[in-house]
Backbone and ligand atoms as CSV (ligand in chain L), in Angstrom:
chain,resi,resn,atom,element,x,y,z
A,1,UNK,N,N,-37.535,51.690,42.343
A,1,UNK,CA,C,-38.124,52.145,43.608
A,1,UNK,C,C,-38.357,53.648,43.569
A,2,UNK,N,N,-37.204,54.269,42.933
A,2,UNK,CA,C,-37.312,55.972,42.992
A,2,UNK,C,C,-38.603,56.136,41.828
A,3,UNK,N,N,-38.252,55.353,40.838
A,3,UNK,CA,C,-39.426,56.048,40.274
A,3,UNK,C,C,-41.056,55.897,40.755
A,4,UNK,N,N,-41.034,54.576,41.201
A,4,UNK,CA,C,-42.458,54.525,41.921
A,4,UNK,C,C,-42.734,55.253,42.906
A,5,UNK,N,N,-41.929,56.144,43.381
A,5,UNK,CA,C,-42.595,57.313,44.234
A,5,UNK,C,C,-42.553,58.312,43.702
A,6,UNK,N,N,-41.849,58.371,42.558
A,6,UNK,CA,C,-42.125,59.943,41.483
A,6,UNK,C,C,-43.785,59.613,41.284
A,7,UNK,N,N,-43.540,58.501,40.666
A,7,UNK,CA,C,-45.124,58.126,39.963
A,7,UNK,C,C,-46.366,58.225,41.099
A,8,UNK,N,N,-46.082,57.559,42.091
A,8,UNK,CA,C,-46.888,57.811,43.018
A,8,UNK,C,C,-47.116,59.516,43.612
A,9,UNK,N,N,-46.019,60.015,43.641
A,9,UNK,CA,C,-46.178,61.481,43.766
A,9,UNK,C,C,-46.740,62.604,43.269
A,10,UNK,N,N,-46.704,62.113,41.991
A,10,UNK,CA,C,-47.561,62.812,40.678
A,10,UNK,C,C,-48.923,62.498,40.785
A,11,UNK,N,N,-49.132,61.440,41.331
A,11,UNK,CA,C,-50.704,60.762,41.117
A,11,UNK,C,C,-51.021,61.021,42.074
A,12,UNK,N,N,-50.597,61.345,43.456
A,12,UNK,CA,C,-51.314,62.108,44.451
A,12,UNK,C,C,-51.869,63.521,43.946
A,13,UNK,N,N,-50.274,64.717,43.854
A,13,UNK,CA,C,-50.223,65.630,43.554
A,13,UNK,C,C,-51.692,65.884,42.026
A,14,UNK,N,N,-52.037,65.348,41.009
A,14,UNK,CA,C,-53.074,65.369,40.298
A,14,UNK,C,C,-54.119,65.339,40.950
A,15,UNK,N,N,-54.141,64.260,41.981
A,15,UNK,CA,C,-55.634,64.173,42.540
A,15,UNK,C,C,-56.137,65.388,43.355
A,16,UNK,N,N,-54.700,65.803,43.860
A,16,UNK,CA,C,-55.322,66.873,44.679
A,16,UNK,C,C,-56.020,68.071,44.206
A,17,UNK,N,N,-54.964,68.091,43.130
A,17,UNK,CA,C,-54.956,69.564,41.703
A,17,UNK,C,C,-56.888,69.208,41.036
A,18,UNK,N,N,-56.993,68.225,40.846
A,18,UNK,CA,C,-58.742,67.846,40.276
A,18,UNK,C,C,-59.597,68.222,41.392
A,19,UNK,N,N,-59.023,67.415,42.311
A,19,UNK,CA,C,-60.583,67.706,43.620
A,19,UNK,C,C,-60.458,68.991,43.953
A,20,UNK,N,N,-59.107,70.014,43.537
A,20,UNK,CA,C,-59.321,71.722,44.054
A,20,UNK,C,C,-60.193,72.317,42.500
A,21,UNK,N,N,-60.081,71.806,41.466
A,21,UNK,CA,C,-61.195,71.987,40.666
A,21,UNK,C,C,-62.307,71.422,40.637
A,22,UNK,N,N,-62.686,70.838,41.366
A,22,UNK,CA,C,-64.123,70.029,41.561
A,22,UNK,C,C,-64.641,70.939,42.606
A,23,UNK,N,N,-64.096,71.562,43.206
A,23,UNK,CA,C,-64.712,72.356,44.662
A,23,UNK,C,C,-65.162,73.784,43.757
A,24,UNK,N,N,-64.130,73.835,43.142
A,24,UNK,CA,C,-64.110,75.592,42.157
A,24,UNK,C,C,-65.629,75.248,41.233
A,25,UNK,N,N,-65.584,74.103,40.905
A,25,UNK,CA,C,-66.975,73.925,39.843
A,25,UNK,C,C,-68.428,74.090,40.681
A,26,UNK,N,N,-68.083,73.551,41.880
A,26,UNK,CA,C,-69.626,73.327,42.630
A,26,UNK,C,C,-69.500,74.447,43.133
A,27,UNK,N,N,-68.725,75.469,43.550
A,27,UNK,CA,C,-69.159,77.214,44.046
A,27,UNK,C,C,-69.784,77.596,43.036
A,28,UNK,N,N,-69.504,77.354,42.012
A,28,UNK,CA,C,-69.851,78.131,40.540
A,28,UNK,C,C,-71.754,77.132,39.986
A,29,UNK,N,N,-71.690,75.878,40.378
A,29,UNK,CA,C,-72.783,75.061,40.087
A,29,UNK,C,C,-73.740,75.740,41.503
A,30,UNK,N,N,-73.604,75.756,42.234
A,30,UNK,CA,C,-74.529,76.129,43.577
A,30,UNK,C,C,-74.346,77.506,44.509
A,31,UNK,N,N,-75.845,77.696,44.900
A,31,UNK,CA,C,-75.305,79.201,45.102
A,31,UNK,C,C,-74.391,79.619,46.363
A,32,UNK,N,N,-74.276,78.272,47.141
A,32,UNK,CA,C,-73.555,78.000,47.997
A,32,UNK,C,C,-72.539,76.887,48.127
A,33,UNK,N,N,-71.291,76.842,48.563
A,33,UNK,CA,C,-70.639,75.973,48.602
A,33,UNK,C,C,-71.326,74.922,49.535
A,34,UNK,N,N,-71.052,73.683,48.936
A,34,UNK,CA,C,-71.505,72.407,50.053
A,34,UNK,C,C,-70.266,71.473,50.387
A,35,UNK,N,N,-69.025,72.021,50.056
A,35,UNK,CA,C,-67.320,71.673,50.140
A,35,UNK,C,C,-67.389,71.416,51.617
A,36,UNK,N,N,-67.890,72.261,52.562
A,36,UNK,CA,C,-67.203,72.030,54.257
A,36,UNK,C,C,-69.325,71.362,54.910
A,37,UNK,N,N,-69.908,70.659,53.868
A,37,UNK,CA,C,-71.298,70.345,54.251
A,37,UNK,C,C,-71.185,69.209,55.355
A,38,UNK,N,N,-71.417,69.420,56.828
A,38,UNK,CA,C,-71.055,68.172,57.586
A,38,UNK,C,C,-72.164,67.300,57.292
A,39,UNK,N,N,-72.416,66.264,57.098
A,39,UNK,CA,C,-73.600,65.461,56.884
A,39,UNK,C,C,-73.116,64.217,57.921
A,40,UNK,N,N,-72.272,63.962,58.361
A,40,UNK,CA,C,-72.272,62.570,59.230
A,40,UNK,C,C,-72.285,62.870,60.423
A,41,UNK,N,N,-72.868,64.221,60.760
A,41,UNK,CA,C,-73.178,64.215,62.288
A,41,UNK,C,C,-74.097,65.080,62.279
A,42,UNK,N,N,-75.185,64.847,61.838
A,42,UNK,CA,C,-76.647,65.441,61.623
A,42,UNK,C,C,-77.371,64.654,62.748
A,43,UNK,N,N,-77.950,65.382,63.824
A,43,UNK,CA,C,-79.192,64.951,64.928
A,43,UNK,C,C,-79.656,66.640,65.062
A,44,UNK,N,N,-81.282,65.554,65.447
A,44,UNK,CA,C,-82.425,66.885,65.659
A,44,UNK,C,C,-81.933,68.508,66.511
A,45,UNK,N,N,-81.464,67.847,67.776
A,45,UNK,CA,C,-81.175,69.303,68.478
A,45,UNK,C,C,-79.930,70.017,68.136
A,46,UNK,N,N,-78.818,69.668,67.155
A,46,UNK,CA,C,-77.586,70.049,66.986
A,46,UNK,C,C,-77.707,70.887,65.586
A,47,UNK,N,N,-78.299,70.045,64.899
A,47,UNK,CA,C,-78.537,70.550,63.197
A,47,UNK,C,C,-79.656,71.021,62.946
A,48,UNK,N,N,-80.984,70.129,62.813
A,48,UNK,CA,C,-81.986,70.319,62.367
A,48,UNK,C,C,-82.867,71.451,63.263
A,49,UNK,N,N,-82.774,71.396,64.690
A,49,UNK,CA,C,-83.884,72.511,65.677
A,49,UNK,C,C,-83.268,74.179,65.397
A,50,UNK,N,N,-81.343,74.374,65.539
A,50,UNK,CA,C,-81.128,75.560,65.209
A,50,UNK,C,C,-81.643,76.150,63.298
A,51,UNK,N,N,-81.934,75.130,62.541
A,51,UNK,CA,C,-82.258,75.605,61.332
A,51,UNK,C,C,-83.406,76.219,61.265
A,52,UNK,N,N,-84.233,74.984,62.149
A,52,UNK,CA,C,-85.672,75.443,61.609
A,52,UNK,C,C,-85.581,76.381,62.803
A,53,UNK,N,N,-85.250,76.787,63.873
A,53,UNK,CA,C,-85.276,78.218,64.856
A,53,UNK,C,C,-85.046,79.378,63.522
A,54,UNK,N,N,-83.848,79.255,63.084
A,54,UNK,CA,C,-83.130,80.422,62.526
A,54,UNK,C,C,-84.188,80.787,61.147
A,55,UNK,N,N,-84.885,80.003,60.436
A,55,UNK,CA,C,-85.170,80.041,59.208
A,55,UNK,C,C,-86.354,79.941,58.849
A,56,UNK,N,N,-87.256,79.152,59.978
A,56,UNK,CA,C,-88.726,78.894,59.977
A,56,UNK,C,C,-89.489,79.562,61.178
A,57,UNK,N,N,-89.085,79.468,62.581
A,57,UNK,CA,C,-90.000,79.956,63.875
A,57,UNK,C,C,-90.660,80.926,63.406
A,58,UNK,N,N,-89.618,82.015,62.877
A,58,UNK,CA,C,-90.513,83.844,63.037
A,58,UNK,C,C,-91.912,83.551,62.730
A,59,UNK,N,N,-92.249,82.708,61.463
A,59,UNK,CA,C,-93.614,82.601,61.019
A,59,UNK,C,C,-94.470,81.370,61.578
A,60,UNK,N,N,-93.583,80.087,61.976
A,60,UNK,CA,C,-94.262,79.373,62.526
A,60,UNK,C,C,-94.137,78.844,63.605
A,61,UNK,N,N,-94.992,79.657,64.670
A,61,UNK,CA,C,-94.928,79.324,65.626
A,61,UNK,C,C,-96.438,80.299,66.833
A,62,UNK,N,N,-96.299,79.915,67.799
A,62,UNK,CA,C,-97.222,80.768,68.384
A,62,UNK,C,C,-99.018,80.416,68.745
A,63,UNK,N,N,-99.825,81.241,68.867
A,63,UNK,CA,C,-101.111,80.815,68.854
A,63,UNK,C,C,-101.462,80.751,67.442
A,64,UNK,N,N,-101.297,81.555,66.435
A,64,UNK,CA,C,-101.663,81.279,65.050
A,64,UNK,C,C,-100.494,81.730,64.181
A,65,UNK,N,N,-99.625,80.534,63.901
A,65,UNK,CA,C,-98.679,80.581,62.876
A,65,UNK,C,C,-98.959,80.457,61.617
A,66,UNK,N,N,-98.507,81.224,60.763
A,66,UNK,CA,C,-98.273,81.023,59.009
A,66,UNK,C,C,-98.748,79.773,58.590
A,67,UNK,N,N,-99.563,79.123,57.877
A,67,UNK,CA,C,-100.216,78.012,57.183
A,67,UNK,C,C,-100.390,77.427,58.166
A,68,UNK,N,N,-101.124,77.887,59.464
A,68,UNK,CA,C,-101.463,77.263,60.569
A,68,UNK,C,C,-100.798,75.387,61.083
A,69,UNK,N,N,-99.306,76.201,60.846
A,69,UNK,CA,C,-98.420,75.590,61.009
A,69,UNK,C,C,-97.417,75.574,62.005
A,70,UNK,N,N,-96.944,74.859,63.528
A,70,UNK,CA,C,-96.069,75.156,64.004
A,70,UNK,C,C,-94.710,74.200,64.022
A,71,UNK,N,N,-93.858,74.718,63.943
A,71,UNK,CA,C,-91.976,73.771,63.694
A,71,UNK,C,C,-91.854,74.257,65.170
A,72,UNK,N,N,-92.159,74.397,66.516
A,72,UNK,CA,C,-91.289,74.576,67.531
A,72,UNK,C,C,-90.477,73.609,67.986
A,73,UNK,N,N,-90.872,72.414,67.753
A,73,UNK,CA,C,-90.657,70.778,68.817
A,73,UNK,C,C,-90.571,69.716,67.783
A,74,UNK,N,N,-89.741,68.782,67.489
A,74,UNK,CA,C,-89.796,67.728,67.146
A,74,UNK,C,C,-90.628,67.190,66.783
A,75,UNK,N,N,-92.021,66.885,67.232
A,75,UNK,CA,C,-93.090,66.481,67.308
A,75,UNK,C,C,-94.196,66.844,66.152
A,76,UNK,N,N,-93.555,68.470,66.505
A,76,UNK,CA,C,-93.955,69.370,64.916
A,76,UNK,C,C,-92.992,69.083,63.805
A,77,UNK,N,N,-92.143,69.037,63.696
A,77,UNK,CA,C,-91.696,68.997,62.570
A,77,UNK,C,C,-92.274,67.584,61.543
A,78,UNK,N,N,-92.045,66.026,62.965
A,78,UNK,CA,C,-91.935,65.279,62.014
A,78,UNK,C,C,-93.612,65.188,61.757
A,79,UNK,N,N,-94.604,65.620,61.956
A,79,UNK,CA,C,-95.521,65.749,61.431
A,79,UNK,C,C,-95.801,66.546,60.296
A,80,UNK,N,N,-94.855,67.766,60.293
A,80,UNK,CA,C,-94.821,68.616,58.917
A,80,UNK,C,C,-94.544,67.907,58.001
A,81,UNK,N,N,-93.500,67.111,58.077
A,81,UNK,CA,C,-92.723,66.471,57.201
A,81,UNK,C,C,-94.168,65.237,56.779
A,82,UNK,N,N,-94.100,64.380,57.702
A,82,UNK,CA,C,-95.165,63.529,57.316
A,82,UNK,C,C,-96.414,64.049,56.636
A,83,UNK,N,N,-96.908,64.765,57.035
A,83,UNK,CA,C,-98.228,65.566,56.498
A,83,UNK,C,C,-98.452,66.903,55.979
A,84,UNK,N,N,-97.320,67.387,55.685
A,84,UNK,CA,C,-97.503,68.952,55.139
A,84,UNK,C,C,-96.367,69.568,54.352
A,85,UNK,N,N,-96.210,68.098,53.688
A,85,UNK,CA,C,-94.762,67.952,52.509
A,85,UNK,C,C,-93.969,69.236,52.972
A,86,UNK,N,N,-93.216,68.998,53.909
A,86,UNK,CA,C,-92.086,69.940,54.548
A,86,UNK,C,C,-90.841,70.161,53.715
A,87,UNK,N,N,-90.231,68.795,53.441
A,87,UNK,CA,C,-89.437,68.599,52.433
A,87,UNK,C,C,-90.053,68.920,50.878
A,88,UNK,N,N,-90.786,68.720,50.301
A,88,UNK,CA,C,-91.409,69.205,49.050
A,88,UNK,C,C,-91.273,70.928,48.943
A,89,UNK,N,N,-91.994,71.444,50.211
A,89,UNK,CA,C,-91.609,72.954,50.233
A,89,UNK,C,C,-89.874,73.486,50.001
A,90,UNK,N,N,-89.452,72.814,51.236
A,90,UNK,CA,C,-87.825,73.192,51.343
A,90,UNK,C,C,-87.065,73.457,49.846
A,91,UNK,N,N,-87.782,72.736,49.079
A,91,UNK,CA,C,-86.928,72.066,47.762
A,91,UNK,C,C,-87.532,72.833,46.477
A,92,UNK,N,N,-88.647,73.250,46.691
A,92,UNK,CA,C,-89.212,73.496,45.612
A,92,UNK,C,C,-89.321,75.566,45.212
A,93,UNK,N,N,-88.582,75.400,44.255
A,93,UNK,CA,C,-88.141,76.989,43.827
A,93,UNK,C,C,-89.035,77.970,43.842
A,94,UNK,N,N,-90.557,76.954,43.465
A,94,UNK,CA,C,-91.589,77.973,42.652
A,94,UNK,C,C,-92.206,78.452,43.990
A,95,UNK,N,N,-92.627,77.336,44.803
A,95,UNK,CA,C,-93.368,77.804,45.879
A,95,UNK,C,C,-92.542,77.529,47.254
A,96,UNK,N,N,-91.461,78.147,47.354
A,96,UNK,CA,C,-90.654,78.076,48.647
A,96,UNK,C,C,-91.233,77.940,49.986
A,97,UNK,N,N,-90.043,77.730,51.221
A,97,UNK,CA,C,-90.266,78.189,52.402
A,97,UNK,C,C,-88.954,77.708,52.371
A,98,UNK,N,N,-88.114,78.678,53.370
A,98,UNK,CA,C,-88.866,80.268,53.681
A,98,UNK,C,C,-89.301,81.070,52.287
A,99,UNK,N,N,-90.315,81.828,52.052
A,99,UNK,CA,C,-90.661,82.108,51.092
A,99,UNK,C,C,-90.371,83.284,50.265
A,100,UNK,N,N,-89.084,83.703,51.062
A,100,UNK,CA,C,-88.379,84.491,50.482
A,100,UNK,C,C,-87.049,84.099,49.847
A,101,UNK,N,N,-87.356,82.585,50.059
A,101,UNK,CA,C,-86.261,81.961,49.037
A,101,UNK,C,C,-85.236,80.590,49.383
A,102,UNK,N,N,-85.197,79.806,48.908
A,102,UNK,CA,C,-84.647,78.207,49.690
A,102,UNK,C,C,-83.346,78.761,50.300
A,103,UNK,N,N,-83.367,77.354,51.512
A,103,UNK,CA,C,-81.841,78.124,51.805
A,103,UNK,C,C,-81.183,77.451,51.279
A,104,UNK,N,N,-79.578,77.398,52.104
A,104,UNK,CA,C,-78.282,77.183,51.333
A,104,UNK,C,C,-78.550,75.671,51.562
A,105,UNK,N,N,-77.514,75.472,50.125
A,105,UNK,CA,C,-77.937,74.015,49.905
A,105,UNK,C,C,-77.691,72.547,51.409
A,106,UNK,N,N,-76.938,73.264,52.050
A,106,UNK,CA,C,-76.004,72.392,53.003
A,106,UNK,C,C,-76.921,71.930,54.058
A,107,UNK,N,N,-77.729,72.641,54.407
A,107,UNK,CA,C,-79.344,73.057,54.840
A,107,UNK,C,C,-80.384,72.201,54.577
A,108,UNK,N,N,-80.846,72.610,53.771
A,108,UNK,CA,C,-81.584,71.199,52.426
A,108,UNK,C,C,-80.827,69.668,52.983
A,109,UNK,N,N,-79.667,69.957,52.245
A,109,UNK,CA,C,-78.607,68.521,52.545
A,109,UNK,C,C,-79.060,67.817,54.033
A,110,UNK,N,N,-78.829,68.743,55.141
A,110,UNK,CA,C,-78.989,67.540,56.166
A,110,UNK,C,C,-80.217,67.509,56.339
A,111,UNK,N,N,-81.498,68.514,56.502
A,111,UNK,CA,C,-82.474,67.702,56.756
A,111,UNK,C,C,-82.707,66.793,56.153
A,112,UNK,N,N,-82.416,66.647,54.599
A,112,UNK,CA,C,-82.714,65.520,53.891
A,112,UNK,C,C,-82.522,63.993,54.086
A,113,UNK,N,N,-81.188,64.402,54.820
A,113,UNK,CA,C,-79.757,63.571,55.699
A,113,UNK,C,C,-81.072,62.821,57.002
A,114,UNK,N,N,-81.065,63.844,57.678
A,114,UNK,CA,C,-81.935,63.217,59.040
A,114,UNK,C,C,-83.124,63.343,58.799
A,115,UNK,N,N,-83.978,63.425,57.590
A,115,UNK,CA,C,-85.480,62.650,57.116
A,115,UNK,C,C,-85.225,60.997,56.854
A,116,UNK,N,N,-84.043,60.680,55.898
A,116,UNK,CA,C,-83.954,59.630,55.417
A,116,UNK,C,C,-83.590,58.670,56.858
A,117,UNK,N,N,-82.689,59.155,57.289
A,117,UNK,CA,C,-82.494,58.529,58.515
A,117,UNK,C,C,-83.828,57.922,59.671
A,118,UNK,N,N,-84.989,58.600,59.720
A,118,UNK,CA,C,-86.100,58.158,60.497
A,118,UNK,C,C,-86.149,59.543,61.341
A,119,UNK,N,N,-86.140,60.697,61.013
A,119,UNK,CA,C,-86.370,61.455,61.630
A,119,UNK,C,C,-86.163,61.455,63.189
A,120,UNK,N,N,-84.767,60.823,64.114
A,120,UNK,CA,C,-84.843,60.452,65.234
A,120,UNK,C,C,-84.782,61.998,65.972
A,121,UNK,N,N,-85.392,61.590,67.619
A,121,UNK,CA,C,-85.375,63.111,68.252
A,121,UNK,C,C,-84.011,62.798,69.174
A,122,UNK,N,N,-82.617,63.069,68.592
A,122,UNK,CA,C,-81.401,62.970,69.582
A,122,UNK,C,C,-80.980,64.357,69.456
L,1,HEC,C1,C,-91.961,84.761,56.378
L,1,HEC,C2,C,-92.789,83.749,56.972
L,1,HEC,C3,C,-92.449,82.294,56.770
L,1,HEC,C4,C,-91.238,81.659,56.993
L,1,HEC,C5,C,-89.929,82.272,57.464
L,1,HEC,C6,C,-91.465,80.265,56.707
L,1,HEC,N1,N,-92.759,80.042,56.327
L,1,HEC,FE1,FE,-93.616,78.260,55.897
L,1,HEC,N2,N,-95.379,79.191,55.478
L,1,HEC,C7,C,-95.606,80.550,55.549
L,1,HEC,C8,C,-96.960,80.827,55.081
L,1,HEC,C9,C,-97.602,82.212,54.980
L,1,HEC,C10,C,-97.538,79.588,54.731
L,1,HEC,C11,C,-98.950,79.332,54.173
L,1,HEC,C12,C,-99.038,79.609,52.700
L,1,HEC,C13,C,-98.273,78.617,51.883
L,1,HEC,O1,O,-98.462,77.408,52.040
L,1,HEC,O2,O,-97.467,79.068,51.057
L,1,HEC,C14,C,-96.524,78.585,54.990
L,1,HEC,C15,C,-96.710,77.240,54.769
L,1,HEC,C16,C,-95.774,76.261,55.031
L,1,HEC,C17,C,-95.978,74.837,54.830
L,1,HEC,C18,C,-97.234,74.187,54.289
L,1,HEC,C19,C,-98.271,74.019,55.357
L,1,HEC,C20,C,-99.488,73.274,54.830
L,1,HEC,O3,O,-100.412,73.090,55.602
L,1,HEC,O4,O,-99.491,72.877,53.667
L,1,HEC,C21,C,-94.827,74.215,55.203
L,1,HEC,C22,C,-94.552,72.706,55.202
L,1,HEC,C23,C,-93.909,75.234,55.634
L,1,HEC,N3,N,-94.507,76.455,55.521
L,1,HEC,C24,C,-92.637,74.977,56.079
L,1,HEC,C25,C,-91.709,75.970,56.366
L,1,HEC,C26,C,-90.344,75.682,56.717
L,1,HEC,C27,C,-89.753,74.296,56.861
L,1,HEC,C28,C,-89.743,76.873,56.905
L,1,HEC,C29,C,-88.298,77.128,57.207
L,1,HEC,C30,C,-87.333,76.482,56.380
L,1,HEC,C31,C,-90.728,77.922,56.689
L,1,HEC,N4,N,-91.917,77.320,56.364
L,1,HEC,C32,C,-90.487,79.285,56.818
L,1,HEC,C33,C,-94.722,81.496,56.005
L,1,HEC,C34,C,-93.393,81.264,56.343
């Protein structure tokens, strides 16, 4: 009995010791940690509207926005997405947006999160 909780103790204690090197590898693999990335509570006005406010509005938005494009409303986005490879941009190194450089991966992560999902407006 004693030893099956040594054994069991050790085999916790390892797992923990690996997954604190698995976190140390992906700071070092990405330019951002995605360790604290919430992804199971991704909706439009909580996650996705403060991103694209913080990261996209300045340029798109207004009477004549940047690639005569506006992200203000839901409505806009999932049409970006549908028709103006939104996600293709987000992702893609060579020709970014924002175009001063992708953001942090966690970012990426949920819209990706609430594209796959059906783009709902909650
Ligand atoms: C500094 C200004 C600026 C910011 C910030 C910016 N964009 Fe852009 N965006 C542009 C410009 C300029 C264009 C048009 C030229 C081009 O396609 O590269 C454009 C084009 C686009 C297009 C393509 C439109 C089309 O008709 O093909 C998409 C999609 C897009 N942006 C999405 C985004 C998203 C999403 C964000 C935020 C994550 C963002 N942009 C942030 C300036 C910006």
């Amino acid at each position: 009995m004693k030893r099956k909780i040594k054994f069991l103790s050790i085999t916790l204690v390892s797992f923990l010791l690996l997954n604190a090197c698995y976190d140390d590898n992906e700071e070092t693999l990405y330019r951002f940690t995605t360790a604290n990335c919430d992804l199971s509570n991704v909706t439009y006005n909580q996650t996705i509207a403060p991103i694209i406010q913080s990261k996209c509005v300045s340029c798109h938005s207004g009477t004549t926005p940047n690639g005569n494009l506006n992200l203000e409303n839901h409505t806009q986005v999932v049409t970006a997405v549908n028709s103006k490879s939104l996600y293709q941009r987000i992702t893609n190194t060579a020709n970014p947006m924002p175009p001063s450089g992708l953001m942090d991966e966690c970012s990426i992560k949920q819209i990706k999160k609430w594209i796959d999902s059906g783009m709902p407006n909650n």
